[in-house]
C-alpha positions as CSV (number, residue, x, y, z in Angstrom):
1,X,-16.3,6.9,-12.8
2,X,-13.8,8.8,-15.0
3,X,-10.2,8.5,-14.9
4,X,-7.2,9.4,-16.7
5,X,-3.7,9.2,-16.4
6,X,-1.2,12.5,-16.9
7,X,2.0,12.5,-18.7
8,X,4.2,14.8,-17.0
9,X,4.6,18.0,-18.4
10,X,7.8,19.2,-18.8
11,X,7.5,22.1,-20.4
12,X,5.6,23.7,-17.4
13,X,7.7,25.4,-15.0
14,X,8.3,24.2,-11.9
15,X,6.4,27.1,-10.1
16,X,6.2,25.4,-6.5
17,X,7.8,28.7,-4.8
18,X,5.1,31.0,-6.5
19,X,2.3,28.9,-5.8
20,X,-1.0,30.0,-3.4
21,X,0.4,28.9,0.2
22,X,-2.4,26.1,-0.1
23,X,-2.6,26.4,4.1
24,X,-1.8,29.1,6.0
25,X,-4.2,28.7,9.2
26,X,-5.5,25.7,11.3
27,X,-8.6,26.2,13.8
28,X,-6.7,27.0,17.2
29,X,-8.5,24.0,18.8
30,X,-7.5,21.4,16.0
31,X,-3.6,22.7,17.0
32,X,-3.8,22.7,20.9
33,X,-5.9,19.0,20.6
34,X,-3.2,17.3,18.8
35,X,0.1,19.7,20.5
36,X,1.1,21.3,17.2
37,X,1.9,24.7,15.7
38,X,1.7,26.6,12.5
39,X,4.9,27.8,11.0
40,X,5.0,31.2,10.5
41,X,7.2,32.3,7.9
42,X,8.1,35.8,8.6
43,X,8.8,35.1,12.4
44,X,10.1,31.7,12.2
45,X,13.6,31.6,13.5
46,X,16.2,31.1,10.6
47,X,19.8,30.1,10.0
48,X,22.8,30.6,7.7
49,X,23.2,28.8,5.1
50,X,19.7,27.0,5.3
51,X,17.0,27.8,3.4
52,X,14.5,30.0,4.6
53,X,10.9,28.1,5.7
54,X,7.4,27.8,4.0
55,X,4.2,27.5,6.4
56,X,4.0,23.9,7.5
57,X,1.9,22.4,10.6
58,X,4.2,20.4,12.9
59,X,4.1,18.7,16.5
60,X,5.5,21.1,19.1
61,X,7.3,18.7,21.3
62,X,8.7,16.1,18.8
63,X,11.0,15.3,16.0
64,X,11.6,12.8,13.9
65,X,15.5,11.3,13.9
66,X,17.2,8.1,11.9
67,X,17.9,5.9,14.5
68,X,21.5,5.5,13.6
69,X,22.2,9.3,15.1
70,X,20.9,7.6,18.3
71,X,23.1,4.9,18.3
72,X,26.3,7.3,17.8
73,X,27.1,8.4,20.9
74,X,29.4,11.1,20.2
75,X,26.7,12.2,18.0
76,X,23.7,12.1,20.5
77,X,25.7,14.0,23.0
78,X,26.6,16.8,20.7
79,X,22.7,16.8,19.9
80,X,21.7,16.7,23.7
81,X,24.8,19.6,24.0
82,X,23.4,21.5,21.8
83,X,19.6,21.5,22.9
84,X,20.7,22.6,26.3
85,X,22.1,25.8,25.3
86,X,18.2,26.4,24.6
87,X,16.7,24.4,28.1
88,X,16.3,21.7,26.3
89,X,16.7,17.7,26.1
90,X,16.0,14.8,24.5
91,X,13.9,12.2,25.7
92,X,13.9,8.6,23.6
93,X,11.1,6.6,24.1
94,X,12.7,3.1,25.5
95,X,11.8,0.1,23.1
96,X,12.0,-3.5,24.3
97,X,12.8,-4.9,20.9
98,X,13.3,-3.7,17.2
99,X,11.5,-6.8,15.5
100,X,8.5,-4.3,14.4
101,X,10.6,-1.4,13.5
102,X,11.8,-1.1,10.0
103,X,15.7,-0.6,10.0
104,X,16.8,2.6,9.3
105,X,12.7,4.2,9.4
106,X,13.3,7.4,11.4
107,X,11.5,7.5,14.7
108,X,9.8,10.2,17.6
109,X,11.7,11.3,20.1
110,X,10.3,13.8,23.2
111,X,11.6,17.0,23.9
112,X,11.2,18.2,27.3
113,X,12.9,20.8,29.9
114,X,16.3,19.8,30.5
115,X,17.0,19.0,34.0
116,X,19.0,21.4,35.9
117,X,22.2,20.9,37.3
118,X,22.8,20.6,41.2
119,X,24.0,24.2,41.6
120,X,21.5,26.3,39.1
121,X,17.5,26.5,39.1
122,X,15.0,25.3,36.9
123,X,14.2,27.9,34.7
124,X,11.3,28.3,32.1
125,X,11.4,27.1,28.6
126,X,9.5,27.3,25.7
127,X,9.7,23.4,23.9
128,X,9.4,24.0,20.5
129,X,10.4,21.2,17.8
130,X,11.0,24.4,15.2
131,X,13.0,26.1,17.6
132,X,15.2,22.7,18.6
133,X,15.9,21.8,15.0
134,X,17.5,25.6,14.0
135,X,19.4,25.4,17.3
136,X,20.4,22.0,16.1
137,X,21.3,23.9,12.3
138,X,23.2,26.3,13.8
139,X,25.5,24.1,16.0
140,X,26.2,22.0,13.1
141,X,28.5,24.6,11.6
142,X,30.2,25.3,15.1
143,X,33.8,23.9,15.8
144,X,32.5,23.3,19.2
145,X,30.0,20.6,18.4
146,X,32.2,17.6,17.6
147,X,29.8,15.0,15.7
148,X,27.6,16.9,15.1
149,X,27.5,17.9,10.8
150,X,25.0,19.2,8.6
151,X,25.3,15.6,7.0
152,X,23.5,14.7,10.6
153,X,21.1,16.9,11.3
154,X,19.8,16.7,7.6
155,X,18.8,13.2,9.1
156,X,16.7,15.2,11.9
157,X,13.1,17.2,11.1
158,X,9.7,18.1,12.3
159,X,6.9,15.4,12.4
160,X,4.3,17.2,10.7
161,X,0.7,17.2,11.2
162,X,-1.0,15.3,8.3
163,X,-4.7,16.1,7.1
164,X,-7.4,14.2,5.3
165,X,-8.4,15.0,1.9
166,X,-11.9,15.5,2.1
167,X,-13.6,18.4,1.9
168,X,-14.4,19.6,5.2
169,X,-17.6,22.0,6.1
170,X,-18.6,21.7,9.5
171,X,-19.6,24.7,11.3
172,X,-18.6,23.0,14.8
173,X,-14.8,23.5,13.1
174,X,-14.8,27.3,13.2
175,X,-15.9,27.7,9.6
176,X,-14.7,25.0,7.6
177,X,-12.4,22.8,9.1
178,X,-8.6,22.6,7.6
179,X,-9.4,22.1,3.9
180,X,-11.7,25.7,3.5
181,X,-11.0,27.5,0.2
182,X,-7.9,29.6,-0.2
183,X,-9.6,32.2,-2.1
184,X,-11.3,33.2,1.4
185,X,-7.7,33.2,3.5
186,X,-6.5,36.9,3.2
187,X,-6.2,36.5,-0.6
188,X,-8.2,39.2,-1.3
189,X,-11.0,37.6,-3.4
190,X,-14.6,37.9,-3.2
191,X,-17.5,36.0,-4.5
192,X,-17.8,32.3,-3.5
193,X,-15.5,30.1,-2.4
194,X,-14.2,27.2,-4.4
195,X,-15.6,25.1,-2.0
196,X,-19.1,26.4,-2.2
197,X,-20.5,24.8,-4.6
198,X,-19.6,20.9,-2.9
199,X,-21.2,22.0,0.5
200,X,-24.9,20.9,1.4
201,X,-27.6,22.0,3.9
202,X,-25.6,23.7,7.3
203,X,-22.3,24.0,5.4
204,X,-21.4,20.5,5.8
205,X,-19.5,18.8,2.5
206,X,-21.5,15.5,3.5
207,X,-25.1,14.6,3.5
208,X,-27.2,11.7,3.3
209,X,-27.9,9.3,0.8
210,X,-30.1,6.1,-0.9
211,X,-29.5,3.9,-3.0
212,X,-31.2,1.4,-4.8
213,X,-29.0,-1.2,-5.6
214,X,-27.1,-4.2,-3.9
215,X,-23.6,-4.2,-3.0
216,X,-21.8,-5.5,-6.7
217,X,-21.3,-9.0,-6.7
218,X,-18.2,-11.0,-5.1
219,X,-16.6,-14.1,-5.8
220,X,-16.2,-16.3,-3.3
221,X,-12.2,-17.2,-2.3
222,X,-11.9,-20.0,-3.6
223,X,-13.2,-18.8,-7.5
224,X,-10.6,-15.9,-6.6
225,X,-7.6,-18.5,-5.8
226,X,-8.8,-20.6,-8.8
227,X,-8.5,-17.8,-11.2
228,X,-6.1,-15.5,-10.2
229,X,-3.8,-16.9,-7.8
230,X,-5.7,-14.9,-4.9
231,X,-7.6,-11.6,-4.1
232,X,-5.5,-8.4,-4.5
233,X,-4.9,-6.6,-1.4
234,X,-5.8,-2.7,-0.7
235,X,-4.4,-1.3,2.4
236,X,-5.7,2.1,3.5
237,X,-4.4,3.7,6.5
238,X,-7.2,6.2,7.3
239,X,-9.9,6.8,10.0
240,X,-10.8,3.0,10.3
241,X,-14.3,1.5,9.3
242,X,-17.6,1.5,11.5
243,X,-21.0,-1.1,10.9
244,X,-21.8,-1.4,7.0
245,X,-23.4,-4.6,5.4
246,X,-21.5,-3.9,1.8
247,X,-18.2,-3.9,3.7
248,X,-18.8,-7.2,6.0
249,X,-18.4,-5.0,9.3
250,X,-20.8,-5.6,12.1
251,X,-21.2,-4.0,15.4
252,X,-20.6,-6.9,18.1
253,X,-20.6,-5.3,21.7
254,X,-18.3,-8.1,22.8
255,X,-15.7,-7.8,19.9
256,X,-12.4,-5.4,21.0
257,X,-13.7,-1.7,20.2
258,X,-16.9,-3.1,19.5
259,X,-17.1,-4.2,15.9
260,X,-15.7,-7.2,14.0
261,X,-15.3,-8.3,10.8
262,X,-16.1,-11.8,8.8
263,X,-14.0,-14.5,7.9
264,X,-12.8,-13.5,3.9
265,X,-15.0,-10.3,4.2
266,X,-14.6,-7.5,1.9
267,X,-12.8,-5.0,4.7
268,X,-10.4,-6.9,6.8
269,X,-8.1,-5.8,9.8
270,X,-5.0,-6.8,11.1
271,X,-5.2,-6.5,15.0
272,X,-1.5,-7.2,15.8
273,X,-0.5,-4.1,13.7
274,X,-2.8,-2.0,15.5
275,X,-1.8,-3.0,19.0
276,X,2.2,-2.4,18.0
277,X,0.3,1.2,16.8
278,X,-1.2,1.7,19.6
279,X,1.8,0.8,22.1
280,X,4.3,2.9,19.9
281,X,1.5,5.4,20.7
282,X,2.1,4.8,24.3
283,X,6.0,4.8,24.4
284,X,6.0,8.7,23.0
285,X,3.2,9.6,25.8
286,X,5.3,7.9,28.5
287,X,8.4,10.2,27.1
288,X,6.4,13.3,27.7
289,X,4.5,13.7,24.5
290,X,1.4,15.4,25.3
291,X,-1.2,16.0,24.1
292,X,-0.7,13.0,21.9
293,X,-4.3,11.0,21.1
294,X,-3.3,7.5,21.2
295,X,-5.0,5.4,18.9
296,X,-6.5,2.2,20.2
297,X,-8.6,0.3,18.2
298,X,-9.0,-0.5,14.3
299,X,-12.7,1.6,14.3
300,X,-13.5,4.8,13.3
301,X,-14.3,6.5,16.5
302,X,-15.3,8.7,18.2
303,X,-18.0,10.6,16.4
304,X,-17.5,13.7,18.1
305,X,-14.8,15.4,19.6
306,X,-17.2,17.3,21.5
307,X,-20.4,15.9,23.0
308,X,-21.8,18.9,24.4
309,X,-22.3,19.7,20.9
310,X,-22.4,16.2,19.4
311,X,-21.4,17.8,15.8
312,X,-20.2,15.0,14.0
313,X,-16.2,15.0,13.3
314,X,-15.0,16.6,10.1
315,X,-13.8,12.8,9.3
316,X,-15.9,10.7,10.8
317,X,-16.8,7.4,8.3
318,X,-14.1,8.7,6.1
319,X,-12.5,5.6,5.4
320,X,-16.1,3.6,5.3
321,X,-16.6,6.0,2.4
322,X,-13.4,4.7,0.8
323,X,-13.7,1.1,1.4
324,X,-17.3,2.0,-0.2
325,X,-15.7,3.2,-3.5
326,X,-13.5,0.1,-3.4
327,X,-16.1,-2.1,-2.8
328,X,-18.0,-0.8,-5.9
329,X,-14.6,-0.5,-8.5
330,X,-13.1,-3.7,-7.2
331,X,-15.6,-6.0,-5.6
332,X,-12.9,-9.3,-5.2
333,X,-10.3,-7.2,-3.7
334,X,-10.0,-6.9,-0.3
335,X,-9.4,-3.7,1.6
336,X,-6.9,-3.8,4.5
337,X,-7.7,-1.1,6.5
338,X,-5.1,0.1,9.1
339,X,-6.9,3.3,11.1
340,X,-4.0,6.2,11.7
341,X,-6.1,8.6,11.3
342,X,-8.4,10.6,14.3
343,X,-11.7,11.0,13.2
344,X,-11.2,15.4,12.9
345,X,-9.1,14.5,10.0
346,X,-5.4,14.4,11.8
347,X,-2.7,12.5,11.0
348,X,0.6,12.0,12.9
349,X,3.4,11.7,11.1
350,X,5.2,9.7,13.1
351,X,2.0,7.1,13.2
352,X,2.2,7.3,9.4
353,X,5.9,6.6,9.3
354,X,5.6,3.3,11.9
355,X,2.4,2.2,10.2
356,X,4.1,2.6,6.5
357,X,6.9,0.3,8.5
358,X,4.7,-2.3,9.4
359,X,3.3,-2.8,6.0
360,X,7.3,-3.3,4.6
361,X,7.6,-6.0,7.1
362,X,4.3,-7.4,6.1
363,X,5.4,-7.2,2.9
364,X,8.7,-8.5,3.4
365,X,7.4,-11.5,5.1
366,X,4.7,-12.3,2.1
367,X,7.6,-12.6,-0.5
368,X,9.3,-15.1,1.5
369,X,6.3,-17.5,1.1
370,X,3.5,-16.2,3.0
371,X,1.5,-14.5,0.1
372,X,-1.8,-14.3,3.0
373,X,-0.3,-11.4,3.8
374,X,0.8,-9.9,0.6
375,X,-0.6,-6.1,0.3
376,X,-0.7,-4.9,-3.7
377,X,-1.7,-1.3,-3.3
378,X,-1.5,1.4,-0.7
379,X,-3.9,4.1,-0.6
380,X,-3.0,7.5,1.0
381,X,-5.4,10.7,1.3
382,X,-3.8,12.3,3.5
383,X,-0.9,15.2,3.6
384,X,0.8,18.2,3.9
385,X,2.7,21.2,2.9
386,X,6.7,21.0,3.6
387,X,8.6,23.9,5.2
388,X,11.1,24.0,2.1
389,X,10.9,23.2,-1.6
390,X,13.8,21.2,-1.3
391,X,11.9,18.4,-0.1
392,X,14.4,15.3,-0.2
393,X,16.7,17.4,2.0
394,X,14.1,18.6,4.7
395,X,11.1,15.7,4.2
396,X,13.4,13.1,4.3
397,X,11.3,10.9,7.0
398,X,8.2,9.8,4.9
399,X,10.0,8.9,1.5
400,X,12.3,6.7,3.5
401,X,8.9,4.9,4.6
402,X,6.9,4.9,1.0
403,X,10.2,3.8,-1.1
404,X,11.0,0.5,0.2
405,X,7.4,-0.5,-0.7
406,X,8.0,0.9,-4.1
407,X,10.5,-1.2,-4.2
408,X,9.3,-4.1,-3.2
409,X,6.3,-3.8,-6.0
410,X,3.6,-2.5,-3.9
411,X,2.3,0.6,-5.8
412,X,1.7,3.9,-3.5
413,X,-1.7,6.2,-4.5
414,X,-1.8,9.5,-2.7
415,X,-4.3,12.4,-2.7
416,X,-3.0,15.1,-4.5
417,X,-5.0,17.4,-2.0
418,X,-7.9,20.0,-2.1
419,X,-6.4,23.8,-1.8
420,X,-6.5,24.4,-4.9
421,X,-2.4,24.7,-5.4
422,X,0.5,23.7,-7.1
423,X,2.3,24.0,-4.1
424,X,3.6,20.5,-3.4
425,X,1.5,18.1,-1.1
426,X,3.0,15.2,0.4
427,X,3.5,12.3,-0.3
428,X,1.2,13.0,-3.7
429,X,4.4,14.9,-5.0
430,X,6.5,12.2,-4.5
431,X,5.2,11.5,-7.5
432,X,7.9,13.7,-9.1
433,X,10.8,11.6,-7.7
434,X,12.4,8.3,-10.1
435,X,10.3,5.3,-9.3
436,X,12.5,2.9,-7.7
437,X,12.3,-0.5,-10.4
438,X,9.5,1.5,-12.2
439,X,6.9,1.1,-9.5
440,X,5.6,4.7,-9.2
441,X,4.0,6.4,-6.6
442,X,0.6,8.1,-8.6
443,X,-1.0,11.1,-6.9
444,X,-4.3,11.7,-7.7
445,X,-6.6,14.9,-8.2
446,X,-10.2,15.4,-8.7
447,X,-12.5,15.8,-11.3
448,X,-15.8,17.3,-11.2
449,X,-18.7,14.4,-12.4
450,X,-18.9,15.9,-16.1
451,X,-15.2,15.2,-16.5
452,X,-13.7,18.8,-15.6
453,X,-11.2,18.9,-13.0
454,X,-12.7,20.0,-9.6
455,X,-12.3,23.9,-8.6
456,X,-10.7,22.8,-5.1
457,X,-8.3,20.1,-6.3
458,X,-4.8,21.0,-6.4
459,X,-2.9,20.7,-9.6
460,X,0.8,21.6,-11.1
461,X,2.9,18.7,-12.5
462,X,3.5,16.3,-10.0
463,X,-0.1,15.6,-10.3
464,X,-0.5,12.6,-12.7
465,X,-3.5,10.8,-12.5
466,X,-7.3,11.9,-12.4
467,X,-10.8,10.9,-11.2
468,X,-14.2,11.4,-9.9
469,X,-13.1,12.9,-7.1
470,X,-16.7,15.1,-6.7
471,X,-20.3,14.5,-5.2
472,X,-19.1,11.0,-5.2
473,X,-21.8,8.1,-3.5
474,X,-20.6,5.7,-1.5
475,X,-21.0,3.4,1.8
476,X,-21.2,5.8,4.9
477,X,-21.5,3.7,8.5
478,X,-25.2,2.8,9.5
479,X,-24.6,3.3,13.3
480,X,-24.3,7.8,12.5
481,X,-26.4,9.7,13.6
482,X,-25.5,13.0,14.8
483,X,-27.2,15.8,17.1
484,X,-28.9,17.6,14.6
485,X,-33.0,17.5,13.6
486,X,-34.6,17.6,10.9
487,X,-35.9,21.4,10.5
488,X,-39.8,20.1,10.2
489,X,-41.1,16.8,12.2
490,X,-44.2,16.3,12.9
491,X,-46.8,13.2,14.2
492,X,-47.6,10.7,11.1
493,X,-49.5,7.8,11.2
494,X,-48.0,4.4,10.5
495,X,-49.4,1.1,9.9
496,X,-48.5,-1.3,13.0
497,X,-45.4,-3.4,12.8
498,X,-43.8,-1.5,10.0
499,X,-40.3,-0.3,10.9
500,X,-40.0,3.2,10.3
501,X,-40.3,6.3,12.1
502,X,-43.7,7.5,13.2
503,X,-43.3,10.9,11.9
504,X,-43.3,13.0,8.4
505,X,-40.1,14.6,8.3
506,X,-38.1,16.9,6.5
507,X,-34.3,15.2,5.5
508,X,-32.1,14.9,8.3
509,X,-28.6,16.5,7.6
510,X,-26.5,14.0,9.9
511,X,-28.5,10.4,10.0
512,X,-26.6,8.1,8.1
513,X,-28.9,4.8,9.0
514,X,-29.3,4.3,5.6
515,X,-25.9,3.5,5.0
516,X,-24.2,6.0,1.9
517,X,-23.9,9.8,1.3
518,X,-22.4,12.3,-0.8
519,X,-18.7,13.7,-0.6
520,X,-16.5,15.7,-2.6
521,X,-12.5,15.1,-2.0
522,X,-9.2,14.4,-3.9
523,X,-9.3,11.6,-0.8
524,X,-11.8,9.5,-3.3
525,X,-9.7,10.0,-6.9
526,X,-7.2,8.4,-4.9
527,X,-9.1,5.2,-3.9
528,X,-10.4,4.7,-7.7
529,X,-7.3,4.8,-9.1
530,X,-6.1,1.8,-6.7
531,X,-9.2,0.1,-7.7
532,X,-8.7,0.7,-11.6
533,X,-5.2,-0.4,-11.0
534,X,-6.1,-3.6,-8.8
535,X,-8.5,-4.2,-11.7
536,X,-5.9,-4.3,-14.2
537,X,-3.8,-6.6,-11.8
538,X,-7.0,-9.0,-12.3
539,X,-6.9,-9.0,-15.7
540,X,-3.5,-9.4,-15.7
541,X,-3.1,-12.7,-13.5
542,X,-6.1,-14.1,-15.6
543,X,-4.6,-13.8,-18.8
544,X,-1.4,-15.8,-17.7
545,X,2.1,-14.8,-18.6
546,X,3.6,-15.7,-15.2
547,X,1.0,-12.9,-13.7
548,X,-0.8,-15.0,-11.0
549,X,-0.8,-13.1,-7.6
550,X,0.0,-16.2,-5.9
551,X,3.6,-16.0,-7.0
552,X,6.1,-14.6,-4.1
553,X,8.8,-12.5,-4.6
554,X,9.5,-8.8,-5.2
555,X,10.0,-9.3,-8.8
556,X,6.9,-11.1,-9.2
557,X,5.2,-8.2,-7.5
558,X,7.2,-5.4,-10.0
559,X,6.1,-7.4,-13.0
560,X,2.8,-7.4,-12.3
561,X,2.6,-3.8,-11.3
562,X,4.3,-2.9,-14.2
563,X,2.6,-4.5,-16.5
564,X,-0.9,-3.8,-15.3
565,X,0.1,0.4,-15.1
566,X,1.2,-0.2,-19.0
567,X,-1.7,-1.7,-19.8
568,X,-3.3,1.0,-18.7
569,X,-1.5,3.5,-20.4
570,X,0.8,4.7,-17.6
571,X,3.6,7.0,-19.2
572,X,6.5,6.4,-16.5
């Protein structure tokens, strides 16, 4: 693997404005599956004195609000005022307690048809969250919403749609899925696409692998606790993990979702968080969320969206291929994985935001003196495009999440994305904002496996690490195997009792029995710079200095973050 980290560059301009859209369409189907929408800049509804919207892919019937606007009263009924004036309400999802929310973590509400009143008639209405929030804009410089400020409704946004960073291929995803090259979107260019050339047999970016080789040696816990205070923690909110024997995941038909994991294994799941996932889920489905695909278990499932096709999911084993990666750059970590995102690639942003929550209270609770459930590193490849360059104004939702675990000394590494940009993809260009205490969040693009930095990977200056990013290997689940053929078969003779198919075949595009495969994506730069980092956090707590992981505390945590990024020639 190559790596490298960026200083940032100054002298280039900051260009975000004139930069390629990055993603100007969505397959219809991906948008009416998960209830979104693709802002349209030229018919987008506007409003004085706000800036005028970039494309961005949000959820139709939700938005995003601190919870302290919904604890002011005189606030929430100058919101709910203005939303009727449209035929519109708000409809907050009833918690029993606050113990798993993070304070002050903004959170979905519904927005439905507002009821009518005795005397008039329901009458149609369109519920869009784009639609809601200028209405919201507008009233904020009326006299006749009391409460309600521009200081407020800065606090209010869309909840985006969020996207893996792999690069997608699929047929059975109208040409390409969500991450097809720009070149080919109305810009005019002909010749192939910069995606071309990382595609395999039936367009698809993935295909199937060997590999001769064991999974790299581990260190039992113990040898870990003896010489560095503990094993590093990796969490990765992604698809989830399915059956691999690297990764200490088996398939156990009696286990909840039907897989488990073992005891100090090298992927490990925390099934309380994903049950308060799950129900938060539920309480925005109950409000009248739909479609909203709830998220149950901590497995990468299903395989298919559509099973009278059974085309494997753009994303399927996506996050078995980045526990793989871990598993090879890291091998006495441990990789936390928290599954937030559906297998065709889509992430909620509220889901995110909640999950992001729960890892601060994990956190939280580790520095007070439970270091079992300390997390070290976050891994993100995933993200989107915002609606306005003025992100902290108009984004404000996920950096309120990412942040607090800066702060707290857990480092953040995000995709940088793969369209080919320097439009801003987020949370990788977080990466421009200060580092709270000098714990940075690192986005990460691609490079091409002679070093060159991959065609699709986005770039500008908020980008400021590097690595392998293309026609990667790594651990794909052994239980895939999709609905397509080989394109010869026929009868073969084999010796009895040997375990292999009776047949002499040409390669299957979509059988994954034998455990890895190829796949290009800045979604894997992203998970081996946490693993050159976690690394470095080894070396670190060996070589003394007050560097042990098993010492509690935020400052503990900075420190060793710190010193591990400078060791490794971060330029902060």
């Amino acid at each position: 693997m190559q790596w490298y980290f960026e200083p940032r560059r100054e002298q280039e301009p900051d260009d975000d404005e004139e930069a390629s859209l990055g993603l100007a369409s969505f397959p219809a189907a991906l948008l009416q599956r998960h209830g979104a929408a693709v802002l349209d800049p030229p018919q987008a509804a506007v409003v004085y004195g706000w800036p005028a919207p970039r494309s961005t892919v949000y959820r139709t019937r939700t938005l995003l609000v601190s919870p302290e606007l919904l604890r002011e009263e005189q606030v929430y009924r100058a919101i709910r005022n203005a939303l009727s004036e449209i035929g519109l309400d708000l409809d907050v999802p009833e918690r029993e307690g606050t113990d798993d929310l993070r304070p002050g973590l903004p959170v979905t509400v519904v927005l439905v048809p507002r009821a009518p009143a005795d005397e008039m008639a329901a009458r149609p209405v369109v519920v869009d969250a784009w639609t809601a929030l200028q209405t919201l804009r507008a009233a904020a410089t009326s006299p006749q919403q009391a409460g309600l400020t521009a200081e407020a409704v800065a606090q209010i946004g869309l909840e985006h749609l969020l996207i893996g960073s792999a690069i997608t291929g699929s047929p059975a995803s109208e040409g390409g899925g969500v991450t097809g090259s720009p070149a080919s979107e109305g810009g005019g260019v002909t010749g192939p696409a910069s995606t071309d050339s990382y595609l395999f047999g039936g367009c698809d970016a993935r295909t199937p692998v060997d590999l001769f080789m064991d999974a790299p040696p581990r260190q039992s816990q113990g040898r870990c606790a003896e010489r560095f205070g503990r094993r590093p923690v990796i969490a990765v909110l992604d698809t989830g993990v399915r059956e691999h024997r690297w990764l200490d995941v088996h398939k156990d038909p009696a286990a909840p979702g039907g897989y488990r994991t073992d005891p100090d294994g090298f992927v490990a799941v925390d099934p309380a968080m994903q049950n308060l996932i799950h129900a938060n889920g539920q309480l925005a489905a109950g409000a009248g969320d739909r479609p909203r695909h709830l998220i149950r278990y901590p497995w990468d499932q299903p395989l298919t969206a559509n099973r009278l096709i059974g085309e494997l999911d753009t994303d399927t084993g996506h996050g078995t291929f980045i526990a793989g990666i871990m598993r090879q750059s890291i091998p006495d970590a441990q990789v936390l994985s928290v599954r937030i995102m559906h297998s065709d690639g889509i992430v909620y942003e509220g889901d995110l935001l909640y999950a992001l929550g729960l890892i601060a209270n994990r956190v939280a609770a580790a520095q007070s003196g439970d270091m079992t459930l300390m997390v070290d590193l976050v891994s993100l490849s995933l993200g989107y495009f915002s609606e306005t360059q003025a992100d902290r104004a108009y984004t404000f939702a996920l950096w309120q999440a990412i942040e607090p675990l800066l702060d707290m000394g857990v480092a953040v590494i995000a995709a940088a994305g793969n369209f080919s940009t320097r439009r801003r993809f987020y949370p990788a260009a977080f990466a421009d904002l200060p580092a709270p205490r000098g714990v940075p969040l690192i986005s990460a693009g691609a490079l091409n496996p002679n070093g060159s930095k991959a065609l699709f990977s986005d770039g500008g200056r908020w980008v400021r690490a590097w690595a392998t990013g293309a026609a990667v290997v790594s651990t794909f689940p052994t239980d895939v195997d999709g609905s397509r053929d080989p394109e010869v078969s026929i009868p073969a003779v084999v010796p009895p009792g040997v375990p292999v198919p009776g047949e002499r075949a040409a390669l299957d595009p979509d059988d994954y029995s034998g455990g890895f495969a190829v796949w290009s994506g800045t979604s894997f730069s992203g998970p081996a710079i946490a693993g050159v980092v976690a690394a470095e956090l080894l070396a670190g707590a060996e070589s003394g200095g007050g560097l042990s992981l098993a010492n509690s505390g935020a400052d503990a945590a900075v420190n060793r973050i710190a010193h591990a990024l400078e060791n490794l020639g971060w330029a902060g």
